[in-house]
Rosetta silent file (secondary structure, phi, psi, omega in degrees, C-alpha in Angstrom):
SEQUENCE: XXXXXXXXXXXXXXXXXXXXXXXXXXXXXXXXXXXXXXXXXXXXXXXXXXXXXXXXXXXXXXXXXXXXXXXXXXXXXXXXXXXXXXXXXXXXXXXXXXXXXXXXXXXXXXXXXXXXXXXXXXXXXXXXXXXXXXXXXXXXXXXXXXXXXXXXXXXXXXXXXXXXXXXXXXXXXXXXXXXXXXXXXXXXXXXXXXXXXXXXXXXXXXXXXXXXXXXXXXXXXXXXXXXXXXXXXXXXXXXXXXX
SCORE:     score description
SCORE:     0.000 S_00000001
   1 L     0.000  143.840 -158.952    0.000    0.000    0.000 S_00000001
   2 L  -135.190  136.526  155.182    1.403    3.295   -1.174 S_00000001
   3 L  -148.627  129.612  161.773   -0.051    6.458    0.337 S_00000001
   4 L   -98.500  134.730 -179.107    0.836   10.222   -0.019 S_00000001
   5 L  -112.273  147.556 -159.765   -0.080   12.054    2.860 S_00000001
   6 L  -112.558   16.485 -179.520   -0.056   15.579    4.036 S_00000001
   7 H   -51.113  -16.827 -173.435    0.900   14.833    6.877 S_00000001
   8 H   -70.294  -33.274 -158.229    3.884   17.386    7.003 S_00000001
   9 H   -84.655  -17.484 -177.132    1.814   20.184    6.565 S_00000001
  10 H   -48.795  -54.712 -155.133   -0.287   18.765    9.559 S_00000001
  11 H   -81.706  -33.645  157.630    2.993   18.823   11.556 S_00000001
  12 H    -7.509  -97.942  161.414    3.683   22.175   10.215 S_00000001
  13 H   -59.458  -37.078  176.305    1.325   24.104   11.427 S_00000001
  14 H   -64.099  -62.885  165.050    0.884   22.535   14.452 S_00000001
  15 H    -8.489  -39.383  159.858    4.488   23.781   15.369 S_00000001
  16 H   -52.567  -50.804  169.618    3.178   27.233   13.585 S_00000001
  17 H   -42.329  -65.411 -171.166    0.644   26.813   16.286 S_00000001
  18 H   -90.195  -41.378  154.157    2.620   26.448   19.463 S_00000001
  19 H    -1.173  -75.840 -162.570    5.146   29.401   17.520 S_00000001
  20 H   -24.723  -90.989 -144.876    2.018   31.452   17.839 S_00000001
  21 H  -170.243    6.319 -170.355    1.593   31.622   21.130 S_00000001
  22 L  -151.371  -17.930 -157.419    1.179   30.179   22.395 S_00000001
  23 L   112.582 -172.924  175.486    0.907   26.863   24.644 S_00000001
  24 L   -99.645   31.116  127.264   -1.823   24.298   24.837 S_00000001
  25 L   -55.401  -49.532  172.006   -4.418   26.682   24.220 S_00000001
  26 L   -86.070  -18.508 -161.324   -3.535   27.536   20.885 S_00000001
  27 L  -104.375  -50.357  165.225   -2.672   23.797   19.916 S_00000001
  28 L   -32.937  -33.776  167.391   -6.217   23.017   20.973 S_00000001
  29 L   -63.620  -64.192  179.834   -7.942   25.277   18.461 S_00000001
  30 L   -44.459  139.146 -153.986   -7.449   22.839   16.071 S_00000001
  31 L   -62.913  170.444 -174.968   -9.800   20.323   14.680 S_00000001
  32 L   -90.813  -14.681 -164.243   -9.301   16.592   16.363 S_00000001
  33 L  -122.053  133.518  177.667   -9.815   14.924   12.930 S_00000001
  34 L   -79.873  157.054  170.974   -6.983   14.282   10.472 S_00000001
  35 L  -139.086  124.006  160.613   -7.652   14.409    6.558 S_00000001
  36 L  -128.800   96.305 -172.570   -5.844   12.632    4.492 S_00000001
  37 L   -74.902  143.732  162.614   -5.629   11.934    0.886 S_00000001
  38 L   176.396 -166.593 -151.809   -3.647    9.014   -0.940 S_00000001
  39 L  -137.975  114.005  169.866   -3.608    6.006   -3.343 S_00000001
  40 L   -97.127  125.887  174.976   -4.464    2.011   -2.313 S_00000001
  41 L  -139.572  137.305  178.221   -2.893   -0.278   -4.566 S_00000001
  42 L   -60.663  159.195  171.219   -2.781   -3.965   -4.110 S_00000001
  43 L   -66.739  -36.518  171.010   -0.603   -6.431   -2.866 S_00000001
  44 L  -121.708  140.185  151.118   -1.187   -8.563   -6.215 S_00000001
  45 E  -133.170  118.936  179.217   -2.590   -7.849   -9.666 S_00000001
  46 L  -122.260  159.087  179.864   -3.009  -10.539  -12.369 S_00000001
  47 L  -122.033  118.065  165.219   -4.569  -10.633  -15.884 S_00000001
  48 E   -81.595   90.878  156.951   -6.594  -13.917  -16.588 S_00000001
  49 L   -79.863  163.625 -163.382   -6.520  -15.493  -19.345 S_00000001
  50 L  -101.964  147.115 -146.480   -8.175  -18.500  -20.857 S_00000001
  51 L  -136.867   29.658  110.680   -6.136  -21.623  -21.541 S_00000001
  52 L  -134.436  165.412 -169.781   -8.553  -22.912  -23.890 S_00000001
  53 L   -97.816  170.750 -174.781   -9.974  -21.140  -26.909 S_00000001
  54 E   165.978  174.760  160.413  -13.359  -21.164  -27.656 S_00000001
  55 E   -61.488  131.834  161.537  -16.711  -19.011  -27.564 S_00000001
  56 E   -61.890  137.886 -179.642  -17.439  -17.459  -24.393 S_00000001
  57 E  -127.970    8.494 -168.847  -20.850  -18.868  -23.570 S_00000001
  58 E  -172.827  114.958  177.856  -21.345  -17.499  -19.816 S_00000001
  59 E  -105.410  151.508  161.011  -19.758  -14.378  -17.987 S_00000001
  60 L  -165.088   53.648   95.794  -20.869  -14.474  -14.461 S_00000001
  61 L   -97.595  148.618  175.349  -18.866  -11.611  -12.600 S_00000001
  62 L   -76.480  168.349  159.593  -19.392   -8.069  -12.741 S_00000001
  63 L   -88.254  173.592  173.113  -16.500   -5.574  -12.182 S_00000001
  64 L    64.142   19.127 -171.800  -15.549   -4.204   -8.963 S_00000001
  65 L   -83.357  115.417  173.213  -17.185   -7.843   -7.725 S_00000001
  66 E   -62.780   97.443  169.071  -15.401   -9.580   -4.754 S_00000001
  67 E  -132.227  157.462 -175.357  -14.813  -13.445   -5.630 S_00000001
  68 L   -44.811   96.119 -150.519  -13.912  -16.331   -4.195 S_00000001
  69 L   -36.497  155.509  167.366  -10.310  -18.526   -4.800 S_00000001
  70 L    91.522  -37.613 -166.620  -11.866  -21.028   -7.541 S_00000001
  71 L   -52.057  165.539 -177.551  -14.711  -18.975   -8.293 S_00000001
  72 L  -136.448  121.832 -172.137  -15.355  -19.845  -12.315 S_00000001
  73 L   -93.486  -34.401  156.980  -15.509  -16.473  -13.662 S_00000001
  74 E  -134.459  156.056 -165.813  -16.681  -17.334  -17.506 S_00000001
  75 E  -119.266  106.918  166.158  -17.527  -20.737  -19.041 S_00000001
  76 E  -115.259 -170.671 -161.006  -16.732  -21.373  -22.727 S_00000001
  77 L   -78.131  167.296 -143.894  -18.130  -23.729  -24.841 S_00000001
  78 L  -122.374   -0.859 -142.092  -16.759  -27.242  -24.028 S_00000001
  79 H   -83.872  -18.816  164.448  -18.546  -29.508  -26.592 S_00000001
  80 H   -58.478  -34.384  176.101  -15.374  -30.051  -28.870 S_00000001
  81 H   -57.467  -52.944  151.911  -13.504  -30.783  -25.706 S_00000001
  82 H   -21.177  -68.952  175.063  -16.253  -33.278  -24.846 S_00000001
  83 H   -62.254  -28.066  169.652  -16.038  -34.798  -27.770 S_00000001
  84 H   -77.738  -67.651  132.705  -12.230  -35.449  -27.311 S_00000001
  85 H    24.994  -92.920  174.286  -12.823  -36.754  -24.002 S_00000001
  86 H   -40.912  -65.066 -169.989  -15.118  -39.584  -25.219 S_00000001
  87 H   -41.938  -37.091  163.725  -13.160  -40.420  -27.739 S_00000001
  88 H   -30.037  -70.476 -138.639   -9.963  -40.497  -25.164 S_00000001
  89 H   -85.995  -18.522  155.552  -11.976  -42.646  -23.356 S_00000001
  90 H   -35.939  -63.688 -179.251  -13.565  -45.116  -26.336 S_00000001
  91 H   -78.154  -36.596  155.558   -9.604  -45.538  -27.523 S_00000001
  92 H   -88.906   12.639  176.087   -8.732  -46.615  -24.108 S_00000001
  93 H   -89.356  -42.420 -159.435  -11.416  -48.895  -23.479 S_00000001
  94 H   -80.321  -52.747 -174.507  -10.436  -50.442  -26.739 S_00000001
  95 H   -58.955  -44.991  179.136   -6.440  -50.803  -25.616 S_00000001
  96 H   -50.336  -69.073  174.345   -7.616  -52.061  -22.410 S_00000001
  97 H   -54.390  -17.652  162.290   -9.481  -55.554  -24.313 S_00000001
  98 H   -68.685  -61.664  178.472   -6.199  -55.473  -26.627 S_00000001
  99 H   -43.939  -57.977  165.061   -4.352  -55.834  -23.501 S_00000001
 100 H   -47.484  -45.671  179.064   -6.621  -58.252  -21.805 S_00000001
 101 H   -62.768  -53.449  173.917   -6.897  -60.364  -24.808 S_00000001
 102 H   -57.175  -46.227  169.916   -3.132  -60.369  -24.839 S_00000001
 103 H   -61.492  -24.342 -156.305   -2.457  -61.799  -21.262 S_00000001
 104 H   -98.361  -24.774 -165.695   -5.398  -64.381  -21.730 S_00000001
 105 L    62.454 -169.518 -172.495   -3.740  -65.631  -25.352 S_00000001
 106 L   -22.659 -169.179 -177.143   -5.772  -67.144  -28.057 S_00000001
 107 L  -138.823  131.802  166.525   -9.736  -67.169  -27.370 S_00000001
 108 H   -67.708    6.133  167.907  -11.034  -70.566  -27.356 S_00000001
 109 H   -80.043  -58.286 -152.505  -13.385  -69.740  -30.776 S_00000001
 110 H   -61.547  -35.777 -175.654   -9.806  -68.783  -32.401 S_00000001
 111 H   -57.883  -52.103 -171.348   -8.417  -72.370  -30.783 S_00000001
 112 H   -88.255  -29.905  139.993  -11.054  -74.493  -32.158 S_00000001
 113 H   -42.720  -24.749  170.626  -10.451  -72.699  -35.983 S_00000001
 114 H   -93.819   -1.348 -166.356   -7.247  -73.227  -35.905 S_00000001
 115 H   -81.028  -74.441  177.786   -7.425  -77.193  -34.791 S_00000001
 116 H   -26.413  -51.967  153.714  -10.336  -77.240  -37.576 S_00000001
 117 H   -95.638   68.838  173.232   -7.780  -76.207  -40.111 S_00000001
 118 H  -124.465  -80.496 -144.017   -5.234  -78.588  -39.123 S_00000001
 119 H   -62.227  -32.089 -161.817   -7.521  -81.161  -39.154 S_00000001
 120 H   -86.473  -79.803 -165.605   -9.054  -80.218  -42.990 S_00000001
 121 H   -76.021   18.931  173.728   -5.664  -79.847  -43.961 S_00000001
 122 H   -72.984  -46.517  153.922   -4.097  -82.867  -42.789 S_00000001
 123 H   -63.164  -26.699  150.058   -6.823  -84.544  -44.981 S_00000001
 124 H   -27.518  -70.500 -177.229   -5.575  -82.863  -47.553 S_00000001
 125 H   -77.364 -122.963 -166.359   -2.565  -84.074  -47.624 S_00000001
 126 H     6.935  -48.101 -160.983   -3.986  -88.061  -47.170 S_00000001
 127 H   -87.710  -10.582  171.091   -6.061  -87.563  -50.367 S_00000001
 128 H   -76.441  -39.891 -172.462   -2.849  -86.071  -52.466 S_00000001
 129 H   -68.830  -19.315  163.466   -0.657  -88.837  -51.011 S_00000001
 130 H   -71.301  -49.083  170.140   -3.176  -91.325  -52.048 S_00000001
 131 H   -49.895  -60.558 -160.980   -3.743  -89.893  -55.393 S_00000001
 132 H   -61.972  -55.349 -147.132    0.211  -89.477  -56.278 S_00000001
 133 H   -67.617  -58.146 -161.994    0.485  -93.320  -54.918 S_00000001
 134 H   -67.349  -44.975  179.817   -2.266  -94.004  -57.253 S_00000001
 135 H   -91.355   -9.043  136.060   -1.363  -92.082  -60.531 S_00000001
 136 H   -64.695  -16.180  158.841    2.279  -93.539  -59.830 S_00000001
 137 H   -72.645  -66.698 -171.401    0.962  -96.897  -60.190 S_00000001
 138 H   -53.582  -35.842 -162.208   -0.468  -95.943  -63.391 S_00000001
 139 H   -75.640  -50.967 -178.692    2.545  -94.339  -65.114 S_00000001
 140 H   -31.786  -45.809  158.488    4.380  -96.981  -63.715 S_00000001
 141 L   -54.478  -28.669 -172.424    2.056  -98.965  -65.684 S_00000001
 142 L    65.109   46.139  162.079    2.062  -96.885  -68.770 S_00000001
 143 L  -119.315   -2.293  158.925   -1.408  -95.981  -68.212 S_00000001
 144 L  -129.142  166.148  172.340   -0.694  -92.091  -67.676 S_00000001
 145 L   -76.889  167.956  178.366    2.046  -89.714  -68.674 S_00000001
 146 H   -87.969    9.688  172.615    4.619  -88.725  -66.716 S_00000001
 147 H  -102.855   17.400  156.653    3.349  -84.820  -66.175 S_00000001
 148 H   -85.701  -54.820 -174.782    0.050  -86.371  -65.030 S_00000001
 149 H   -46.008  -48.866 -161.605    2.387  -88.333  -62.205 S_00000001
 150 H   -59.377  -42.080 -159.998    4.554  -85.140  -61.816 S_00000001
 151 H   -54.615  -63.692  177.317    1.327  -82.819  -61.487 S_00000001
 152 H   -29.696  -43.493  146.869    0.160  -85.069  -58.858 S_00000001
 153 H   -54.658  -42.178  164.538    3.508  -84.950  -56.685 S_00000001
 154 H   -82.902  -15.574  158.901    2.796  -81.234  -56.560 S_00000001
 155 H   -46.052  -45.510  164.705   -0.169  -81.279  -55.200 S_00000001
 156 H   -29.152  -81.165  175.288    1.386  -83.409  -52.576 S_00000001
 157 H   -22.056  -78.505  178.339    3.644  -80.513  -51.933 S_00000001
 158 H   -42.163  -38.563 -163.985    1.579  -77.845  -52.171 S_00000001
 159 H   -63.009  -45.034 -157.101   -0.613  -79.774  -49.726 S_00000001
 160 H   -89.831  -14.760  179.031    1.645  -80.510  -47.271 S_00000001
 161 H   -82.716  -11.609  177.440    3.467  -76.582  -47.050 S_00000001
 162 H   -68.686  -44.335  173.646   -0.735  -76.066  -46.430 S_00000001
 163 H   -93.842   18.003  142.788   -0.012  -78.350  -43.003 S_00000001
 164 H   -88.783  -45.485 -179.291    2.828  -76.646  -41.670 S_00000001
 165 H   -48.316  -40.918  159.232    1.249  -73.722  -41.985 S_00000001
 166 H   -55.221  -44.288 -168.674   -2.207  -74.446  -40.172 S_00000001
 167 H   -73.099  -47.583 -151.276    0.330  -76.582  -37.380 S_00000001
 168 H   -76.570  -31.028 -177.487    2.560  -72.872  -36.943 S_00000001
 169 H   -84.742  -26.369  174.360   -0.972  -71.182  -36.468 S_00000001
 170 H   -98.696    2.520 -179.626   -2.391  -73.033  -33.975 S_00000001
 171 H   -53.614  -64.857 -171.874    1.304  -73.233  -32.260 S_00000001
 172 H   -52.821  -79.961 -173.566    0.639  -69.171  -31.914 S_00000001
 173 H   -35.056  -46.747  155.925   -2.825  -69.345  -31.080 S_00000001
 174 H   -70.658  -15.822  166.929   -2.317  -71.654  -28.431 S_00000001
 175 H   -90.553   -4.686  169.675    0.742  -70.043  -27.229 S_00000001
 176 L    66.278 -175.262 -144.824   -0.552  -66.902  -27.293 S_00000001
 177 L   -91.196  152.100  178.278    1.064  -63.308  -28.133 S_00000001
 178 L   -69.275  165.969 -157.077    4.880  -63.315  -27.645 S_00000001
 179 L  -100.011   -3.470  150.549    6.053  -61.025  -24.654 S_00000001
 180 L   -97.113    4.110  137.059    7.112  -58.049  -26.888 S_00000001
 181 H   -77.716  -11.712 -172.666    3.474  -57.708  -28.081 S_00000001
 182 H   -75.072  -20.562 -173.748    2.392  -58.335  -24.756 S_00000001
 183 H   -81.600  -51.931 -158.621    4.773  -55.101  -23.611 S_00000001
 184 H   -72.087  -47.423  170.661    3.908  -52.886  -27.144 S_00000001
 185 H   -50.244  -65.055 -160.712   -0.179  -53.691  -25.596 S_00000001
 186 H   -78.292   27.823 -164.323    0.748  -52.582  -22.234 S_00000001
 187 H  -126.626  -39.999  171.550    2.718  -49.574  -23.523 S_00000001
 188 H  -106.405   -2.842  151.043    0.036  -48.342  -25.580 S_00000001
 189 H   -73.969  -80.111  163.499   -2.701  -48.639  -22.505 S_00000001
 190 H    11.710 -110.732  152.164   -0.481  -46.708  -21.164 S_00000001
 191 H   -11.746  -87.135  172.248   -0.740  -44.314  -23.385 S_00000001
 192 H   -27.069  -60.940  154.558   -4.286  -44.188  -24.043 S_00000001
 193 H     6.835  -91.189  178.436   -4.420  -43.607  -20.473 S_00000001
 194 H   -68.089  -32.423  162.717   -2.393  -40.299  -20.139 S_00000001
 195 H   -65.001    7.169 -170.041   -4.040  -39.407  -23.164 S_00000001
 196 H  -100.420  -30.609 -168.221   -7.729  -39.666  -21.502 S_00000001
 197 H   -78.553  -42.516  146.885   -5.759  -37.402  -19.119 S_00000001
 198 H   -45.479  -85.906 -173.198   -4.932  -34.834  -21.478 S_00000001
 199 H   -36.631  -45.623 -155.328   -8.511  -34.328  -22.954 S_00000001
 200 H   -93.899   23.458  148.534   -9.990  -34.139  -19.453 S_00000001
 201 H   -85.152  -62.551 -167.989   -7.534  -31.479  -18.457 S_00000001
 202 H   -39.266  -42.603  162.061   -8.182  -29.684  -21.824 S_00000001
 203 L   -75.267  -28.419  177.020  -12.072  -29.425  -20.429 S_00000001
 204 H   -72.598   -5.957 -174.252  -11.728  -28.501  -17.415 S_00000001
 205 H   -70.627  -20.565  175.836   -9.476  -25.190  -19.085 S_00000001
 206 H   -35.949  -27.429 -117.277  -13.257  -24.504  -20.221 S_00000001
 207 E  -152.794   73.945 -155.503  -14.046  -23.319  -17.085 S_00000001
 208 E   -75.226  132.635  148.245  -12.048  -19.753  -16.310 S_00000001
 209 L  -122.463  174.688 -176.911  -11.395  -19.517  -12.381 S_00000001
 210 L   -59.161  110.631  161.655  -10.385  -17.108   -9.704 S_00000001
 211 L   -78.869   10.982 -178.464   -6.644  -18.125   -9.119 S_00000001
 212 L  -144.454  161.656  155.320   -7.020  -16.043   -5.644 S_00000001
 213 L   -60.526  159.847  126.631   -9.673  -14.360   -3.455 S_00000001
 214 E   176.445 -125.295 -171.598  -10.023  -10.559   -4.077 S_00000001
 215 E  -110.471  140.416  163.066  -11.527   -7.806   -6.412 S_00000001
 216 E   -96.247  105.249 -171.293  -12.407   -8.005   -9.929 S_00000001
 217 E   -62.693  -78.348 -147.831  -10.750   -4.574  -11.419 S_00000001
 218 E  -140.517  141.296 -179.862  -11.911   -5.137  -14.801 S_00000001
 219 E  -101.075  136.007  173.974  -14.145   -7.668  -16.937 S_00000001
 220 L  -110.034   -0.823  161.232  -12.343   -7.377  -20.829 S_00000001
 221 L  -121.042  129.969 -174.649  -14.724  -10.016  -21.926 S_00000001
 222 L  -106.398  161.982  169.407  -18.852  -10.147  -22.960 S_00000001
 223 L   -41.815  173.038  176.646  -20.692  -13.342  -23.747 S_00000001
 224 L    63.009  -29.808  176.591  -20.169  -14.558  -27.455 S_00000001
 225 L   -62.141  162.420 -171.123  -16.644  -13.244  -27.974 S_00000001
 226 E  -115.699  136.986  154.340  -14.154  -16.206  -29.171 S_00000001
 227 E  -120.765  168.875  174.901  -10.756  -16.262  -27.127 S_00000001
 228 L  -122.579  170.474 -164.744   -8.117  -17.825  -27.852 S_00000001
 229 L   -80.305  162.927 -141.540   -6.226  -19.803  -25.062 S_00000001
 230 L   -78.250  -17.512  177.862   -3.120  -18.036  -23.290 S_00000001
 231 L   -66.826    5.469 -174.717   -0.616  -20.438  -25.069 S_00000001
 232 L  -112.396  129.304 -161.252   -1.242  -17.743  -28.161 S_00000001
 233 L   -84.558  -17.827  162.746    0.718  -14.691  -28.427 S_00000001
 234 L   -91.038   32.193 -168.241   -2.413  -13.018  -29.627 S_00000001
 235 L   -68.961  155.061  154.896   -4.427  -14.214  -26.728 S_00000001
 236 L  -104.395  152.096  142.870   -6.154  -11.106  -24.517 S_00000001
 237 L   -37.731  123.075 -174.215   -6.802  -11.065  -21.185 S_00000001
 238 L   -83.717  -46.358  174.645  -10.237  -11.939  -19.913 S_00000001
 239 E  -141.669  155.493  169.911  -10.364  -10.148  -16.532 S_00000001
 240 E   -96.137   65.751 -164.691   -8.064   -8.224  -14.341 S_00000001
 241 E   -72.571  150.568 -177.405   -8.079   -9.387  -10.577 S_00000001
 242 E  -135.842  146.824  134.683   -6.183   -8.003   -7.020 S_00000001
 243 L   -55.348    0.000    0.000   -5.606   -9.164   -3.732 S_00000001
């Protein structure tokens, strides 16, 4: 608090006073009540700005209004913010059952598809190795050519690179996800996570408050105006506040 005071001139006179004549007679003539003029200035003054942008959609202090630490001095609109939010929390709901699924391995519907193709192609392979046995007997015979025999040996082939593959699929499916997808799941829950964390900070910036009690010197914002949030060098100040 800064005050100039006139006090000297106070002190002045009285000494002018007792000069006079006189004693405490003369000091007495003078009024009992001081006058003073001077200038109150606070211990703090800050300019609030809004730390997200958006339309203002709600002012609800006045100037020269006394509020509260907290107090939420304008509201803007939130609904993109909202909308992030869900989604935050949609995309971690979704990492979470990626995760889950991953500690749990296979699903027993995925277990019993891959057995099922095992099983078909392992017959596979029985009806080419009967066939080639059979159409090798003929050539043998001279009752087919030999690129009827030969086709017939590739089928064989073909059949049987069909029944490693189907055995290597149900290895993984019953063995479930290897423990670097199992980290790269729990890495991006994670994630999702602090990102859920993000958005719902990002809404609550909707929501301009008091960071102290005291007086509101000046409101610099009406309903409807768009701000933009304080991370912007052309952001303004929304209100001025003091301790």
């Amino acid at each position: 608090m800064r005050a100039h005071l006139v006090l000297a001139s106070f002190v002045a006179l009285s000494c002018a006073g007792l000069a006079w004549g006189g004693g405490p007679e003369s000091a007495a003539a003078f009024p009992k009540t001081l006058l003073l003029t001077g200038d109150l200035q606070p211990r703090a003054t800050v300019k609030i700005f809004a730390r997200a942008s958006g339309t203002v959609e709600k002012v609800n202090v006045r100037e020269s209004a006394l509020v509260r630490e907290n107090e939420v001095l304008a509201e803007i609109d939130s609904r993109v913010y909202a909308i992030e939010v869900a989604e935050a929390k949609a995309a971690l709901e979704s990492a979470t059952a990626k995760a889950e699924m991953m500690n749990a391995g296979g699903r027993p519907a995925e277990r019993a598809r891959a057995l099922a193709e095992v099983a078909s192609a392992e017959a596979v392979v029985r009806d080419a190795a009967a066939n080639r046995e059979r159409l090798d007997s003929l050539h043998a015979q001279g009752g087919i050519s030999r690129q009827a025999a030969d086709a017939a040996r590739r089928e064989l082939d073909v059949a049987r690179a069909r029944q490693v593959s189907a055995l290597k699929s149900a290895a993984l499916v019953s063995e479930g996800p290897r423990d670097e997808e199992r980290r790269m799941a729990r890495a991006e829950l994670d994630r999702m996570r602090e990102q859920l964390k993000l958005a719902e900070l990002k809404l609550s910036y909707c929501k301009v408050k008091a960071p102290f009690a005291g007086v509101l010197g000046q409101r610099l914002v009406d309903e409807g105006a768009y701000v933009l949030a304080a991370s912007s060098p052309q952001a303004p100040p929304l209100f001025v506040l003091s301790d």
